[in-house]
LOSEMAR-11648 format. One record per atom (N, C-alpha, C): x, y, z. Coordinates in steps of 0.001 Angstrom, whole numbers, padded with zeros to 6 digits, always signed. Layout:
residues N
XYZ
...
This chain:
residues 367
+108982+071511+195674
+109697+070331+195183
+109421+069108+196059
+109299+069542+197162
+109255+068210+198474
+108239+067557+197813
+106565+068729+197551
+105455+068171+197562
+105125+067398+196362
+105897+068068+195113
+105979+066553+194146
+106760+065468+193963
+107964+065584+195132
+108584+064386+195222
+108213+063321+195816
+107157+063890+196721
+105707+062684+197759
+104794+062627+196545
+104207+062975+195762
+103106+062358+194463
+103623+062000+193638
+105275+061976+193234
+105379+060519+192761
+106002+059801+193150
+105754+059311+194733
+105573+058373+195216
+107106+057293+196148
+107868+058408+196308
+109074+057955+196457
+108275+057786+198014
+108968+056487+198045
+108084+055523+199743
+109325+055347+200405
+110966+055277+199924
+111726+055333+200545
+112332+056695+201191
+112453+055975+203015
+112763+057017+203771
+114199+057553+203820
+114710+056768+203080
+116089+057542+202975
+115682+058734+201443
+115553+058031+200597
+115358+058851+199416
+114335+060169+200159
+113096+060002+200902
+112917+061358+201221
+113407+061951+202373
+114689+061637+203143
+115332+062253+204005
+116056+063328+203067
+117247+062721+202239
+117550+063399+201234
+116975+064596+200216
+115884+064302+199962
+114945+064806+199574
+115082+066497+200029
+114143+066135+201321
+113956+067125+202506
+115273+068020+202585
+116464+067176+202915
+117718+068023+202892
+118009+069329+201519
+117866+068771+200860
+118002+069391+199204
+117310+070589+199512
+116276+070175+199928
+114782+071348+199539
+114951+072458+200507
+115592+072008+201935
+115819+072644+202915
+117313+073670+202461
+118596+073123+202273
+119415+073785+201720
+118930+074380+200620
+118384+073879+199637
+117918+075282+198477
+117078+076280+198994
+116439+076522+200185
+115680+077533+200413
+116566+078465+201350
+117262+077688+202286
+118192+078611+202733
+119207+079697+201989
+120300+078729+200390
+120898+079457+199933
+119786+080350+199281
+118724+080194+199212
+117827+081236+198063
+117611+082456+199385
+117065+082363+200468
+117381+083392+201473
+118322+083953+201652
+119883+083831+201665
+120950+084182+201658
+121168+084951+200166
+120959+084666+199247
+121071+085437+198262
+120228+086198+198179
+119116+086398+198559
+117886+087237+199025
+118267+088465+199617
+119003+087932+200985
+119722+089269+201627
+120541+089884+201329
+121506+089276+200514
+122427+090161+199854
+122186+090650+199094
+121222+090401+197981
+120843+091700+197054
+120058+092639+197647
+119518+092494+198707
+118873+093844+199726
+119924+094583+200056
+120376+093970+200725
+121526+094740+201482
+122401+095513+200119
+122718+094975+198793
+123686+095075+198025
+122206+096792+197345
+121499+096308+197412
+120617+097365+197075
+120150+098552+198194
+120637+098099+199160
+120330+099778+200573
+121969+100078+200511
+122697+099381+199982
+124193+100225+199636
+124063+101283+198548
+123498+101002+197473
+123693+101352+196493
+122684+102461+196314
+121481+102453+197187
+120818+103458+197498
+121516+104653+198556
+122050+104279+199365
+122919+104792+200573
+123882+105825+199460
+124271+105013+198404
+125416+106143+197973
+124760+106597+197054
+124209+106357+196704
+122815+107025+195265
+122103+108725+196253
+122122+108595+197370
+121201+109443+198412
+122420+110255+199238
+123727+110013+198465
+125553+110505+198974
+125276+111766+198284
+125652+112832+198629
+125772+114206+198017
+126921+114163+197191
+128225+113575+197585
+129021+112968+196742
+129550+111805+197074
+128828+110640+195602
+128853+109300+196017
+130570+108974+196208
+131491+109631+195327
+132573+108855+195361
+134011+108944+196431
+133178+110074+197269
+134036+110366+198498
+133674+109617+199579
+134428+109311+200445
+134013+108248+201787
+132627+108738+202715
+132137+108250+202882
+130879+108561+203604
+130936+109378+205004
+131742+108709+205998
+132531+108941+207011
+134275+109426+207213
+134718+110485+207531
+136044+111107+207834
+135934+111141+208950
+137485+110945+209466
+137424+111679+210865
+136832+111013+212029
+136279+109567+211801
+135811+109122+212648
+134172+109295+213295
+133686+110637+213151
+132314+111011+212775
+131791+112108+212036
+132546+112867+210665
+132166+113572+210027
+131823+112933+209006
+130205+112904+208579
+129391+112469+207117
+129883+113605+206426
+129111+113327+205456
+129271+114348+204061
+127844+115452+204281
+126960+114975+205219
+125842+116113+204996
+126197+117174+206770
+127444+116517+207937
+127023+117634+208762
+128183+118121+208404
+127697+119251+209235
+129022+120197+209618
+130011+120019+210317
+131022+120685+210091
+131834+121528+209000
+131939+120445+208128
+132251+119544+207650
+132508+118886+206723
+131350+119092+205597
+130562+119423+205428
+129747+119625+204352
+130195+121025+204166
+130201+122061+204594
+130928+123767+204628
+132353+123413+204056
+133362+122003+204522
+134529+122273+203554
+134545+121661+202261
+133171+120794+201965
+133244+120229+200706
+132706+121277+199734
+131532+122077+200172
+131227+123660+199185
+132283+124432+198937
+133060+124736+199770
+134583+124913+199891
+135312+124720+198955
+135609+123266+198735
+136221+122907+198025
+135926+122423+196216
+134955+122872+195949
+134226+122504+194549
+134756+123858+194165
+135104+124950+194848
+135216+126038+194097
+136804+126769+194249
+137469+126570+193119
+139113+126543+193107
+139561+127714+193053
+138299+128901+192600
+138856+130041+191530
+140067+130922+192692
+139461+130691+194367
+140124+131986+194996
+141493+131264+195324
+141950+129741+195299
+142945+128867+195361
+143778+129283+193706
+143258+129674+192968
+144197+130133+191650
+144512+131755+191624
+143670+132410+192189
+144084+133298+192583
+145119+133738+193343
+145084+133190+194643
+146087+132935+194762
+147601+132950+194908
+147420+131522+193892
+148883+131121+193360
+149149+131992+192062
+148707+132876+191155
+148721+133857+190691
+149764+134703+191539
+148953+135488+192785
+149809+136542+193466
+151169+135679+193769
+151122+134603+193987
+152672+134029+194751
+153140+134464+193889
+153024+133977+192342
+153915+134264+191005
+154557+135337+191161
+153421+136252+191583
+154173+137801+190439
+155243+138094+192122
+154653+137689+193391
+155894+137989+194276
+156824+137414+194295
+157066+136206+193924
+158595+135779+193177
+158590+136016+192248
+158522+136302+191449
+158629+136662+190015
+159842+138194+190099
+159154+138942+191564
+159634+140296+191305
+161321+140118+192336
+162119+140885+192145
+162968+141184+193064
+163094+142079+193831
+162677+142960+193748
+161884+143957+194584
+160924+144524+194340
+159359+144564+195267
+158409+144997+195570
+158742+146787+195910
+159088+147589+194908
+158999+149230+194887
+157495+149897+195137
+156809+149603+196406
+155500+150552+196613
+155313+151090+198051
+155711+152863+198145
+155598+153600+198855
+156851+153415+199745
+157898+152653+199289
+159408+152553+200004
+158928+151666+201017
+158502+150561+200535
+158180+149694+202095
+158151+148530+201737
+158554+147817+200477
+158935+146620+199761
+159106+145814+200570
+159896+146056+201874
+160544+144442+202305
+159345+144436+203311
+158856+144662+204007
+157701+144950+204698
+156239+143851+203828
+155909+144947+202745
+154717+144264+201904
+155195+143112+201378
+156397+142980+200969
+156737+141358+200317
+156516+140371+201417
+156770+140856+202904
+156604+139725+203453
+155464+139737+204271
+154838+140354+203950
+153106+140072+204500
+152389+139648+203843
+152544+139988+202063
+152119+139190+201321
+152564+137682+201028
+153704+137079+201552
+154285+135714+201387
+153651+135485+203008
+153701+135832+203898
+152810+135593+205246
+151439+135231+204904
+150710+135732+204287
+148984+135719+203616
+148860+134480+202933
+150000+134027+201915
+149785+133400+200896
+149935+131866+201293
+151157+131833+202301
+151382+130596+203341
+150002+130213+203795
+149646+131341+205066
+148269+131278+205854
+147488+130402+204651
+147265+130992+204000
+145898+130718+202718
+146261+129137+202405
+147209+128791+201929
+147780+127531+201757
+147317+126507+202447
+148017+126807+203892
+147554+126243+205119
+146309+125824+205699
+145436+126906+205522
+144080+126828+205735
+143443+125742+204211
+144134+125814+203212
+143468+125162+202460
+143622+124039+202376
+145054+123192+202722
+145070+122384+203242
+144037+121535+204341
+143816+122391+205441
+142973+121268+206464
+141559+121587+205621
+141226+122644+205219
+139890+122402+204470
+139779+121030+203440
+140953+120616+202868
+140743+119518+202459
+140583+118520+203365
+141502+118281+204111
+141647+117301+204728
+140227+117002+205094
+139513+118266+206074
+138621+118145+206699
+137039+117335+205243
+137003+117734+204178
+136470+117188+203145
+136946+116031+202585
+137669+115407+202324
+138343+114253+202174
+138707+113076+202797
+138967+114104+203508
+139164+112886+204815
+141075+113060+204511
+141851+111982+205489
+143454+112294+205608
+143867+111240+205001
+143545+109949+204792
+143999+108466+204242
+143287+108433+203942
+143478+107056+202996
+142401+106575+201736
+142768+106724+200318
+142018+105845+199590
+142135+105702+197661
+141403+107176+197975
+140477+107626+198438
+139831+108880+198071
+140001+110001+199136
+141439+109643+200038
+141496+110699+201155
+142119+111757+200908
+143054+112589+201035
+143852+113564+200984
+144845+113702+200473
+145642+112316+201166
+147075+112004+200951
+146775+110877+199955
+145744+110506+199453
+145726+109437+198357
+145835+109875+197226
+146006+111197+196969
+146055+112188+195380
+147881+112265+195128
+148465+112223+194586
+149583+112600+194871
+150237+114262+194728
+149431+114654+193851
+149485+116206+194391
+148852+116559+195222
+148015+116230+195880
+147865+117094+197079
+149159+116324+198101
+149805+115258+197984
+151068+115306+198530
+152319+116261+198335
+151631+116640+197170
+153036+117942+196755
+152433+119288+197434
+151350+119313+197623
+151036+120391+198510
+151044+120348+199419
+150551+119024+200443
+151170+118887+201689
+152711+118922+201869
+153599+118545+200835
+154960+118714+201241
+155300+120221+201394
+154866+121225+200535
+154956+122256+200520
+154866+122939+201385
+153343+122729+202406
+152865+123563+203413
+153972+123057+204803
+154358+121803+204501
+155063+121413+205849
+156713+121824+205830
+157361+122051+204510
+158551+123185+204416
+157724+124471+204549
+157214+124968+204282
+156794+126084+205024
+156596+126501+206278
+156165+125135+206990
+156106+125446+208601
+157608+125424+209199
+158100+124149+208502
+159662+124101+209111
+160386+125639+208775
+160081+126349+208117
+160806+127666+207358
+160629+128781+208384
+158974+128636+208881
+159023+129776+210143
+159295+129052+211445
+159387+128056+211337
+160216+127502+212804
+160912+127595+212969
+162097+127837+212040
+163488+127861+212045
+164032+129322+212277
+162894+129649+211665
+163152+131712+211534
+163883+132177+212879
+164823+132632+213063
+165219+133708+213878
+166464+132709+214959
+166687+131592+214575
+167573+130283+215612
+169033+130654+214660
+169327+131678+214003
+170639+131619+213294
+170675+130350+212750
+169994+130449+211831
+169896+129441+210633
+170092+129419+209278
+170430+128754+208412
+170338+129082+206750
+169297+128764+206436
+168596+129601+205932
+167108+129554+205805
+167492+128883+203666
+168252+129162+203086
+168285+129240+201793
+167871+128340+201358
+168358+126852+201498
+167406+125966+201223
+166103+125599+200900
+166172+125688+202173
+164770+125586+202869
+163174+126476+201487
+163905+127600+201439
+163308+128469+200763
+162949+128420+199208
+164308+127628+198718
+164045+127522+197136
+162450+126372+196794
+162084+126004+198290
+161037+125289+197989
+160163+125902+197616
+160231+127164+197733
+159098+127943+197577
+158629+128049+195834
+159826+127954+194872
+159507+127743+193365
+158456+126725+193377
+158277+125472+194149
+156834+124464+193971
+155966+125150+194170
+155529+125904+194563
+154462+126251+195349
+153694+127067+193642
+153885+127547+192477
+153369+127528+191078
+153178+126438+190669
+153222+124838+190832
+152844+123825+190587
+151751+123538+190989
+151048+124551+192803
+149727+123936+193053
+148934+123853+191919
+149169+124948+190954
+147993+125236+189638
+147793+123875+188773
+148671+122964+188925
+148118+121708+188418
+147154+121458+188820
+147369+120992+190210
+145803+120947+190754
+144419+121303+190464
+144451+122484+190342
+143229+123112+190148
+142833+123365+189318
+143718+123070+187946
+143060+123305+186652
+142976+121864+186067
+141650+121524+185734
+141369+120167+185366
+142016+119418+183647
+141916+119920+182942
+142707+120510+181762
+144017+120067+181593
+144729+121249+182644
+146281+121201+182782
+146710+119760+183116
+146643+119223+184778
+146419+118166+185229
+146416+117305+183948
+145433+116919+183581
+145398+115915+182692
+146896+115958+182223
+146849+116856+180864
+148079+117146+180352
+149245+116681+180773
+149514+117656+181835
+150915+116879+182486
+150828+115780+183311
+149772+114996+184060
+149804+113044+183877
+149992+112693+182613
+149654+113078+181255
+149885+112488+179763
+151508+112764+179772
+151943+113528+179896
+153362+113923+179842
+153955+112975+180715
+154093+112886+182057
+154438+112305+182904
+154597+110636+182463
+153084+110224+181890
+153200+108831+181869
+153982+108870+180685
+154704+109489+179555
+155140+109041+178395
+156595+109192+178600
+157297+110047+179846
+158101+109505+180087
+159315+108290+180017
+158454+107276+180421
+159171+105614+179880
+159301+105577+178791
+158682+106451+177912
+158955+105892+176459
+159805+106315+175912
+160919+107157+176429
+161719+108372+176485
+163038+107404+176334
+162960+106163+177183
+164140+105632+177383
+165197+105173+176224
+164454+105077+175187
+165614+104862+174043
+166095+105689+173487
+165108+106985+173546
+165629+108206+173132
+166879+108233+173933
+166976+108484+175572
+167786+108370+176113
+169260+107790+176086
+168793+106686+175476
+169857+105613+175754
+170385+105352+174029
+169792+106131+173376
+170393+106949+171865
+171412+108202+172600
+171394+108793+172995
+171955+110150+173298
+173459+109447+174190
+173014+109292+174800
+174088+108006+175854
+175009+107555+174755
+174542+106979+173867
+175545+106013+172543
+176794+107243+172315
+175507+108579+171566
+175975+109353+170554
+177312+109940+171607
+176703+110153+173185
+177776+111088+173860
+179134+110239+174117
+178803+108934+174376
+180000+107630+174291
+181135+107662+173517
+180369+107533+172001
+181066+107264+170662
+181989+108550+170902
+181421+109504+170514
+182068+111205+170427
+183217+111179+171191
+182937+110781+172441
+183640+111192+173414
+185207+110296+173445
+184630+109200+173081
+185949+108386+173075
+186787+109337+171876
+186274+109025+170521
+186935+109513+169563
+187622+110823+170092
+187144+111642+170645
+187413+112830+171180
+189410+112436+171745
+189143+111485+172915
+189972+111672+174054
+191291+110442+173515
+190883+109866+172385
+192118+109208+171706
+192468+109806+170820
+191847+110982+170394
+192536+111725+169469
+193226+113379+169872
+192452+113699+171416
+193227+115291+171403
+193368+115438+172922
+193440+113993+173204
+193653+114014+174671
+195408+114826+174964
+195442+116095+176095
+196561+116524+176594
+197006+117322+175721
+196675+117630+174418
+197021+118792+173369
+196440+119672+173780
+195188+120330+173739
+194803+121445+174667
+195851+122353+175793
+196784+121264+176477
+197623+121872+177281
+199180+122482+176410
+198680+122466+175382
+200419+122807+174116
+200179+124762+174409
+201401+124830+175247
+202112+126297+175145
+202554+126284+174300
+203825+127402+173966
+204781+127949+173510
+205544+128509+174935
+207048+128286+174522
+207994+128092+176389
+209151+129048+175780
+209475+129446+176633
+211004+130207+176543
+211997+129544+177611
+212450+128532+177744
+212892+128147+179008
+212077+127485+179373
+211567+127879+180815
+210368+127268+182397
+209506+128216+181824
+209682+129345+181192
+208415+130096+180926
+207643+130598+180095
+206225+130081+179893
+205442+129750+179167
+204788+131060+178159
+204215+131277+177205
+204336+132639+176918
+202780+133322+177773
+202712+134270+178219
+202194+135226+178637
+200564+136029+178309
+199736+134938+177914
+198640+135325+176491
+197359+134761+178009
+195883+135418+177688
+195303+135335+178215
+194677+133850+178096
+194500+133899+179054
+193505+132278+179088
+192263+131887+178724
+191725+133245+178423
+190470+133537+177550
+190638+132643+176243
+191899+133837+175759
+191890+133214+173942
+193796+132766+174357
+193949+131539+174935
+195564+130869+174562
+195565+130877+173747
+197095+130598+173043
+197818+130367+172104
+198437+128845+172115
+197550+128546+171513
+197665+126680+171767
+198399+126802+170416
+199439+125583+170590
+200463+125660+169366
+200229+123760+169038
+200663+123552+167956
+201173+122474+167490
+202428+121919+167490
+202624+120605+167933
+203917+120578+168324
+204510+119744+166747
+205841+119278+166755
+206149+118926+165235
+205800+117794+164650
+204852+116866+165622
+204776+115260+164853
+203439+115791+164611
+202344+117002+164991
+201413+117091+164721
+201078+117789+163371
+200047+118458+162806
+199595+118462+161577
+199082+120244+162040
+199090+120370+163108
+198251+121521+163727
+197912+122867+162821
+197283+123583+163295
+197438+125668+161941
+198673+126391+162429
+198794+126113+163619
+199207+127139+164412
+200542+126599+165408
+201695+127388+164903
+203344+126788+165488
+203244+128203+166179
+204542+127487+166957
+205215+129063+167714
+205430+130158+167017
+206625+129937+165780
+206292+131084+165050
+205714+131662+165070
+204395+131555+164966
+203129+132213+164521
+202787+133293+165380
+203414+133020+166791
+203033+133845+167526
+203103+135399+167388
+201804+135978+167955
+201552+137790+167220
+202816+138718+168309
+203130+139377+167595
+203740+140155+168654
+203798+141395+169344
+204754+141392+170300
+203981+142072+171860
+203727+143344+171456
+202438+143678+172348
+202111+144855+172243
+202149+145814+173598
+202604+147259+173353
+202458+147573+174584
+201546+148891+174356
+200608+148890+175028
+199174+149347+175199
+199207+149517+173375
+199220+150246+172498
+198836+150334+170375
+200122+150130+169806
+200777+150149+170813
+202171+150137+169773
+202602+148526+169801
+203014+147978+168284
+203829+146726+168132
+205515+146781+168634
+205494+145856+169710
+207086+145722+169425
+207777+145277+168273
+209237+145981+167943
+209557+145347+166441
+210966+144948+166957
+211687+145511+167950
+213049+145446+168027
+213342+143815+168948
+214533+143645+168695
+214949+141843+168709
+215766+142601+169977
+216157+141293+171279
+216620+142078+172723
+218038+142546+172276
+219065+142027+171486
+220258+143128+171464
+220100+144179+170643
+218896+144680+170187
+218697+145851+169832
+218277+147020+170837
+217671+146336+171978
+217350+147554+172847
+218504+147982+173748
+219177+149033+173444
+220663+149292+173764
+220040+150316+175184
+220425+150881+176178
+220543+152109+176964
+220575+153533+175772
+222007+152959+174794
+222392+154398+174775
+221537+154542+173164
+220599+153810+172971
+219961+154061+171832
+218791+155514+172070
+218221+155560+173506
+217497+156926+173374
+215773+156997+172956
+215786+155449+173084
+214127+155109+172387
+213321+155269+173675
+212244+155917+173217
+210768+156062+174277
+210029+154863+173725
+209601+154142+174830
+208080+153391+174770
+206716+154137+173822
+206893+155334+173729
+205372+155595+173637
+205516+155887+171855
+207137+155602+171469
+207817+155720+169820
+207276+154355+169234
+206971+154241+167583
+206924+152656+167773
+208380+152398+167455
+207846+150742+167587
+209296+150081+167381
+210038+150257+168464
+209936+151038+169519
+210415+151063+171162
+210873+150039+171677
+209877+149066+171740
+210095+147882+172960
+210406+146577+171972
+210754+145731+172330
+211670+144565+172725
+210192+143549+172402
+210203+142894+171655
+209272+141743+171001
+209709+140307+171596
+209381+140449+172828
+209941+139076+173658
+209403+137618+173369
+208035+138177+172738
+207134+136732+172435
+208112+135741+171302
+208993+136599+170253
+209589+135979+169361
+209800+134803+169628
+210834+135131+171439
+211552+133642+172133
+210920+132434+172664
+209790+132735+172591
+208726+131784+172744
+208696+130537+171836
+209968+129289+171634
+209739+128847+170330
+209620+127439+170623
+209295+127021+171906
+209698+125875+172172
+207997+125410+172621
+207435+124684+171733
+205862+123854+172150
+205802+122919+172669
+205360+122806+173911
+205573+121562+175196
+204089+121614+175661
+203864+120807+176092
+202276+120794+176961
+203141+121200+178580
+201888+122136+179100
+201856+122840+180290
+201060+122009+181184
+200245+122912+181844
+199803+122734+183166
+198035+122912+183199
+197905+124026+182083
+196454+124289+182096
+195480+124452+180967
+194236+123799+180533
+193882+123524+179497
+193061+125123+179815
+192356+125455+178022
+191571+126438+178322
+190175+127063+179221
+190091+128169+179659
+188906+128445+180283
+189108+127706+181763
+190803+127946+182348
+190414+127663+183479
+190563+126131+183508
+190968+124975+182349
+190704+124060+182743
+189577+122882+182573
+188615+124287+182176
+187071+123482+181970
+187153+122773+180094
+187755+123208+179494
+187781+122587+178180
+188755+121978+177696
+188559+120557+177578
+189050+119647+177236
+188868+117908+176980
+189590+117399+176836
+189330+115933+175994
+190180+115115+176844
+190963+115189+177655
+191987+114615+178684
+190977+113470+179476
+189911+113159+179363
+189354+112217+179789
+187834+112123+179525
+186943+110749+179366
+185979+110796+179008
+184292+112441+179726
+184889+112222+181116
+184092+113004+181348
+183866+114353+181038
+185735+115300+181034
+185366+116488+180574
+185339+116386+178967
+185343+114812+178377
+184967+115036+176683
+183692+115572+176865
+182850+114894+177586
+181219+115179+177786
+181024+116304+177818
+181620+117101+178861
+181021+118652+178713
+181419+119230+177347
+182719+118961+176913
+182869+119703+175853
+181863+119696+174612
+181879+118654+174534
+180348+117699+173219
+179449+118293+173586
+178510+118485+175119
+177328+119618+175376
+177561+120352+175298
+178657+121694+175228
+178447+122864+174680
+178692+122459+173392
+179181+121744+172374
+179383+122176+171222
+177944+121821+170708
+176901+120866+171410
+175876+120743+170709
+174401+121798+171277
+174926+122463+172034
+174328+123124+172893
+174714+124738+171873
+175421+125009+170695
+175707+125833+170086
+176263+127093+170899
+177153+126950+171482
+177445+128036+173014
+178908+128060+173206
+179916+128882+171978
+180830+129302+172205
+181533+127486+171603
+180859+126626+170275
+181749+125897+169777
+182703+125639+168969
+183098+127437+168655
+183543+127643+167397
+185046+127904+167905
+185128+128032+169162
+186487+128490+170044
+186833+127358+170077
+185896+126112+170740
+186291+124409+170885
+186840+124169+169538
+186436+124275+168438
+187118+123775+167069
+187919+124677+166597
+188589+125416+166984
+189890+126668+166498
+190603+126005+167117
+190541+125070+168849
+191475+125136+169765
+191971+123678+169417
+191002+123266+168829
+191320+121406+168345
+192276+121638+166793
+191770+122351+165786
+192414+122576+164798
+193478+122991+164982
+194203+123932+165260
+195452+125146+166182
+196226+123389+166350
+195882+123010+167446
+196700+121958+168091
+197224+120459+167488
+195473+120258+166381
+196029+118677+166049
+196092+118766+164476
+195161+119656+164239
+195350+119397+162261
+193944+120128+161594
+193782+120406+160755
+192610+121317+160128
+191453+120480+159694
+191544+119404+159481
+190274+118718+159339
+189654+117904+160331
+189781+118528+161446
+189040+118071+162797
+187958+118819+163056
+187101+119653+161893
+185797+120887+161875
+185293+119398+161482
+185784+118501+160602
+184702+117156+160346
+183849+116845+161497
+184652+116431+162789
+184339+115845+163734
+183224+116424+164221
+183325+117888+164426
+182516+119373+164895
+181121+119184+164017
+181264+119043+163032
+180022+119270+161801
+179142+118319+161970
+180247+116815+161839
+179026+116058+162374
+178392+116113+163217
+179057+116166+164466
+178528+116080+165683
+177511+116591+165213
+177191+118372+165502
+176130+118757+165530
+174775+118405+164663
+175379+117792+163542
+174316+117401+162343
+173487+116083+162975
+173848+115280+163934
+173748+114436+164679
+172548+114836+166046
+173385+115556+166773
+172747+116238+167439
+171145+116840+167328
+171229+117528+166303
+169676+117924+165793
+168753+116992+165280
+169330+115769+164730
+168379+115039+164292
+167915+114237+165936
+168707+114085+167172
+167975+113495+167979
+166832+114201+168815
């Protein structure tokens, strides 16, 4: 460029100072871009000539990918089958509750959970040692192999602790992760459950549908049968005498309920019905218990329906407030003993409260 900017004839020395400058900076940036596509090309050869380009070149400060051991743990590690193996045996030794071979179960169970740790362990730094420990492509940059490093390091804390009079129980239920390494190693699976995992979020309205449905229910629930659940039948201070399994929840008189005091069945002592009313059971009448019609039908006096002290099952079933509405609504949609929940609501408030029941569940299944 210089040399045809002198043949035609530019005579001014500023115009070819300028000149010169131009020509001089364009050859420099053209050198500079020169070197960087060299250089950008002995990179790209460098990892082209990588045994595996997409792992770090350098671990560890001076382990490449072609010396040793680090090339011995990357052959190592291309091959998963004896790492599924394995986690196979862990299975079937939790799986079992006792190991029955040659009367020495507690012995072999724990040499085989000793082996399976070891193996773990060792497979661990074999990664590490191939991977490298940090990094987008190190060890701890996978997040399951963070679930396996968490694993192996409750495991160490588990035999450290061994024998210091400790509660090991905890500690131990970690051991159910340890059938998750198989994500890992099966390429397939993995996928799968990241697809699962990420669809998660999308879950949230489902969620926050279920939330509504358990809301709505629940209110309706606890303005309509809140503290009925607790309806005895009383003789006095004392309440009648019926298991807490199946109470005798009564209806009191402003309610609509199935089931009054009256109703109550009467006493039995071991097959025989009591029939006789208490000034019938005289001394000098001569009656045996084991006669019917013997004993004294005390439940009769039972006529007075008051709310008590304790709802059914202990307490656990009831509508007395939003939260235990909740449990009640999950077992009834959970199909698990809801047919007792709607006898004990009907009995107490009125017979067309199976509506409430029916829907629900019809509800339920469609979410």
């Amino acid at each position: 460029l210089c040399f045809l900017h002198r043949i035609a004839g530019c005579d001014s020395s500023g115009e070819d100072f300028f000149s010169l400058l131009s020509c001089s900076a364009h050859g420099q940036g053209g050198r500079l871009e020169g070197d960087e596509r060299e250089r950008k090309g002995e990179d790209e050869e460098e990892k082209e000539e990588l045994p595996y380009p997409a792992l770090a070149p350098v671990v560890l400060l001076a382990l490449t990918q072609t010396s040793p051991p680090r090339s011995w743990c990357l052959r190592a590690v291309c091959h998963p089958y004896p790492s599924i193996l394995a986690i196979l045996l862990n299975c079937v030794t939790l799986g079992m509750f006792q190991l029955i071979i040659f009367h020495c179960h507690t012995s072999l169970s724990r040499a085989l959970d000793d082996g399976i740790f070891v193996f773990f362990a060792g497979e661990m730094v074999v990664k590490m040692v191939a991977l490298g420990v940090i990094g987008q492509s190190g060890y701890l940059g996978d997040t399951w192999n963070r679930l396996d490093f968490f694993i192996v390091i409750v495991g160490m804390l588990e035999y450290s602790l061994d024998g210091h009079n400790v509660s090991l129980s905890a500690i131990r239920t970690v051991r159910v992760l340890r059938p998750l390494r198989a994500i890992n190693r099966v390429p397939s699976m993995r996928i799968l459950v990241t697809l699962l995992l990420d669809t998660l979020p999308m879950l949230g309205n489902v969620l926050a549908l279920c939330f509504f449905v358990f809301f709505i229910f629940g209110i309706v629930g606890v303005q309509l049968w809140a503290g009925l659940l607790r309806n005895r039948c009383f003789m006095g201070e004392d309440w009648l005498p019926l298991s807490d399994d199946h109470p005798f929840i009564c209806s009191m008189e402003r309610e609509n309920g199935m089931l009054r005091c009256s109703d109550v069945p009467r006493r039995r002592v071991g097959r025989t019905s009591c029939l006789l009313d208490a000034g019938e059971a005289l001394p000098e009448m001569g009656l045996r218990v084991d006669e019917p019609g013997s004993c004294v039908n005390w439940y009769q006096y039972y006529n007075e329906c008051r709310a008590g002290e304790l709802n059914p099952h202990k307490g656990a079933i009831n509508f007395d407030n939003i939260g235990y509405a909740w449990i009640a609504i999950f077992q009834v949609i959970t199909l698990e003993g809801w047919v007792d929940i709607m006898y004990y609501v009907m009995d107490a408030h009125s017979f067309y409260n199976f509506i409430y029941f029916i829907f629900l569940i019809i509800v339920s299944t469609c979410l």
